[in-house]
N, C-alpha and C positions, 0 to 999 in steps of 0.2 A: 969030598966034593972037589972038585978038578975048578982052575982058575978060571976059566971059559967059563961053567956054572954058576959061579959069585959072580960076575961081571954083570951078569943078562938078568940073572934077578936083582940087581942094585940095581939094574937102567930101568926097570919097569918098577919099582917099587919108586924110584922120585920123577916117574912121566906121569904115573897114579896121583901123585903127592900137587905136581903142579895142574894135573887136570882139575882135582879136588877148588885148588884155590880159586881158580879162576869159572868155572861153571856149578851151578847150583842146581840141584834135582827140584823140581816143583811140582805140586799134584796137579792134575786136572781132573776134569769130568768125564764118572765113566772108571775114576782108575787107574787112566793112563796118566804118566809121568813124560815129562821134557825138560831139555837141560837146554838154559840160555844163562846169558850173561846178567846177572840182575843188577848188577850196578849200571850197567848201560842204560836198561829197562827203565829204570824210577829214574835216571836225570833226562830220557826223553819225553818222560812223562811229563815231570815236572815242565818243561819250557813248553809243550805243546802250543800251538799259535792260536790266540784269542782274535777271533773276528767280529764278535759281537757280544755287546755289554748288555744286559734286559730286565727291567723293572716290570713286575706283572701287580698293578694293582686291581684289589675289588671295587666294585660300585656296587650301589643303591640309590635308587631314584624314581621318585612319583609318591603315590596316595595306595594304600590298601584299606577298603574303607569296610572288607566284612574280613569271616573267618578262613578264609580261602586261602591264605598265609602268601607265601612262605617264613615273613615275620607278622607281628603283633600287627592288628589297625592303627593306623597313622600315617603319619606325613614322613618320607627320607629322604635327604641332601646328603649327597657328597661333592667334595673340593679336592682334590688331589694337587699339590703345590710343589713344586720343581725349582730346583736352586742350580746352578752353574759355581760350584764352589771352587773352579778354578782359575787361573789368572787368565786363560786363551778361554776363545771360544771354542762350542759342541756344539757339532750338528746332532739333531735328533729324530726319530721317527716313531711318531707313534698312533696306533689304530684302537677298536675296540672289537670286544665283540659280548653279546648278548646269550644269554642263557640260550640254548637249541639253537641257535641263531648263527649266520654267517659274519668271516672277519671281515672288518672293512677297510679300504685302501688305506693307505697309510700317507700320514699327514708330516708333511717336512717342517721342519723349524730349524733356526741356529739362534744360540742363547752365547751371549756375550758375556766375558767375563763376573762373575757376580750376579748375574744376569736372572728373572725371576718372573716366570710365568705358569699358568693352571690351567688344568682342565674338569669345568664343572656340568654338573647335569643338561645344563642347557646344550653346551656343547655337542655331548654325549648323544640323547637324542637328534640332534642335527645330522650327524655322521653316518647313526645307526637309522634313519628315517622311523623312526619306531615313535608313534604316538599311543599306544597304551599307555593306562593309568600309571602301570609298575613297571621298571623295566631292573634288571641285573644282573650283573657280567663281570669281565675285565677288560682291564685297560692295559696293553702291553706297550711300554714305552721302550725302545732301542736308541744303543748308541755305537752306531757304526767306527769298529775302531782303525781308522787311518795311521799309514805309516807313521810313526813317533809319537801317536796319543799314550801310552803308556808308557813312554820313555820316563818320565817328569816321574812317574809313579813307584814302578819299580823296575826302572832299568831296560826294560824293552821285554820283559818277558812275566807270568807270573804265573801264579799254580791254577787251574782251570775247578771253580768252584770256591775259591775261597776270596770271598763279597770284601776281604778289607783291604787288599790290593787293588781294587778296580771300581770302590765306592767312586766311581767321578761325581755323580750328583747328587744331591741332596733329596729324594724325593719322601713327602709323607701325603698320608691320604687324611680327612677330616672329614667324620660320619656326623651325620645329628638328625634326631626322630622326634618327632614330635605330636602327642595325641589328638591337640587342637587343631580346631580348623582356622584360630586365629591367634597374636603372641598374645601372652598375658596382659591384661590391663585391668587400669582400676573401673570397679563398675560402682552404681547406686544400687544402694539399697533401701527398706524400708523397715524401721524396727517397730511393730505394732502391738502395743500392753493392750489384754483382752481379760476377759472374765466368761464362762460357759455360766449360762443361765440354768439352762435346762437340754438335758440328753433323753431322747427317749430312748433312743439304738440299745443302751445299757453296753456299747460296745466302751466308752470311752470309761478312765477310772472313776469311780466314784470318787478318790481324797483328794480329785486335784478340779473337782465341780465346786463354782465358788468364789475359786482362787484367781487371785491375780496373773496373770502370766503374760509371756511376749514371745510374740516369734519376728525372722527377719526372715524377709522375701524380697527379693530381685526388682529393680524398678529403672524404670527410663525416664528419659528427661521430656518434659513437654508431656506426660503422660495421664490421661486422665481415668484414674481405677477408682474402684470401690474398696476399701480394706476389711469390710468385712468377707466380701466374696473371695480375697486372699486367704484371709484365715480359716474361712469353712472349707475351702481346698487341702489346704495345706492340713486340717483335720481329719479331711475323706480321704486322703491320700495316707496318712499316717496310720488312721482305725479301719481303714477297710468301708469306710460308709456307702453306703447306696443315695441312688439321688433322694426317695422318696425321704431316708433318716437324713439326708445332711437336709432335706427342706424344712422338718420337723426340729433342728438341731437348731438351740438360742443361742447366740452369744453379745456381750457388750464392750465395743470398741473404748477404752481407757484414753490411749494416746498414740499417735501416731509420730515418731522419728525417724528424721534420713540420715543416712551414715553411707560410710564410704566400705566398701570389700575389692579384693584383689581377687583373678581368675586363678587356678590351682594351675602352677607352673608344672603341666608332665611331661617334659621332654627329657631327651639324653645325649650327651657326645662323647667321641671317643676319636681317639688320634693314634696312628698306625704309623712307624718308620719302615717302607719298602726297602729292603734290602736286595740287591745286582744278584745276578746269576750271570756267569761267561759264559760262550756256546766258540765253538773254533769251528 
């Protein structure tokens, strides 16, 4: 092979060599392949400019009083609570919006230092004019990022998507249900020792005709009841009787006692940390 021949295949063999290093073949879609720089690639990626910081909370709010759902019958409050956990103030903006329903304008705030404010159902319907029983949606809160707000964070710049460079606030949402239509409280009752004379129904058992016994029934104050017409309810109701056998049905009232009872606490709560999303 002649020196001219060694020359030109050594020049193209390290133009190969540095092509290699410096571009990288990538697949696409489809099949086709394209060669770019990828370390350029990933550090433009990485700084991409964050224009907007976005907390998207759920609500629940009002009464569902049958089975029509979308959750259980009951009572639902939400409180959604916002912290300013840093030393400067943040402006904020934030709207809702309603299942099937349109967004609505967006509501300005600026939270000072440390600074601590919520937005609860009541609100909620205010904004959204929605007076239905039920209502529920989201609440998108924003936080417009102004020149040098993420300086203090990470340096002026950070990865788009990743919430623990750009957690500026604190926000949690606070759900609670509740079955009643009023809170627990203590009520009167009445514990009344009885004895069954005489059943004719044959519905009720025979080993317990005789016998001493007591039930407790529900009572108000200032109230003026009969106990025995308690207790023959409270037996129709439990044997199935008809009026003509609970009229037929004997029983003798023993003693009558008041005592105290509590209402059955069925409520629930639960507490949710909204975590940022960045958008550029």
């Amino acid at each position: 092979m002649s020196r001219q021949k060694v020359v030109a295949v050594v020049s193209i063999a390290a133009a190969a060599a540095i092509l290699a290093a410096v571009f990288s073949v990538l697949p696409m879609q489809g099949g086709m392949t394209i060669a770019t720089n990828s370390s350029a690639s990933q550090q433009d990626k990485s700084t991409q400019q964050i224009r907007n910081i976005i907390y998207n909370a759920k609500f629940e709010c009002g009464t569902i009083s049958g089975n029509e759902g979308p959750l259980r019958p009951g009572h639902y409050d939400t409180d959604i609570g916002i912290l300013n956990k840093q030393d400067f103030p943040v402006k904020i903006q934030w709207s809702a919006t309603a299942n099937d329903g349109m967004n609505t304008n967006s509501i300005l705030k600026s939270l000072q230092p440390q600074g601590v404010t919520d937005i609860v159902c009541k609100d909620l319907r205010q904004v959204l004019g929605n007076d239905r029983s039920f209502v529920e949606g989201f609440v998108m809160i924003n936080v417009p990022v102004e020149p040098g707000l993420l300086g203090s964070l990470s340096n002026g710049s950070a990865v788009l998507g990743r919430s623990e460079d750009i957690n500026i606030l604190e926000v949690q949402a606070f759900y609670t249900a509740n079955a009643l239509d009023e809170l627990p409280h203590n009520t009167l009752v009445d514990k009344i020792t009885f004895t069954i004379v005489n059943d004719t129904s044959g519905k009720i058992p025979v080993e317990i005709i005789g016998k001493v016994l007591d039930t407790t029934v529900p009572s108000t104050m200032n109230e003026i009841s009969e106990p025995e017409s308690k207790v023959k309810g409270a037996l129709a109701k439990k044997y199935g009787l008809s009026e003509q056998e609970l009229a037929d049905l004997q029983i003798e009232i023993q003693n009558v006692g008041i005592g105290v009872g509590t209402m059955i606490d069925d409520h629930a709560i639960s507490l949710s940390k909204i975590m940022p999303q960045a958008s550029g």
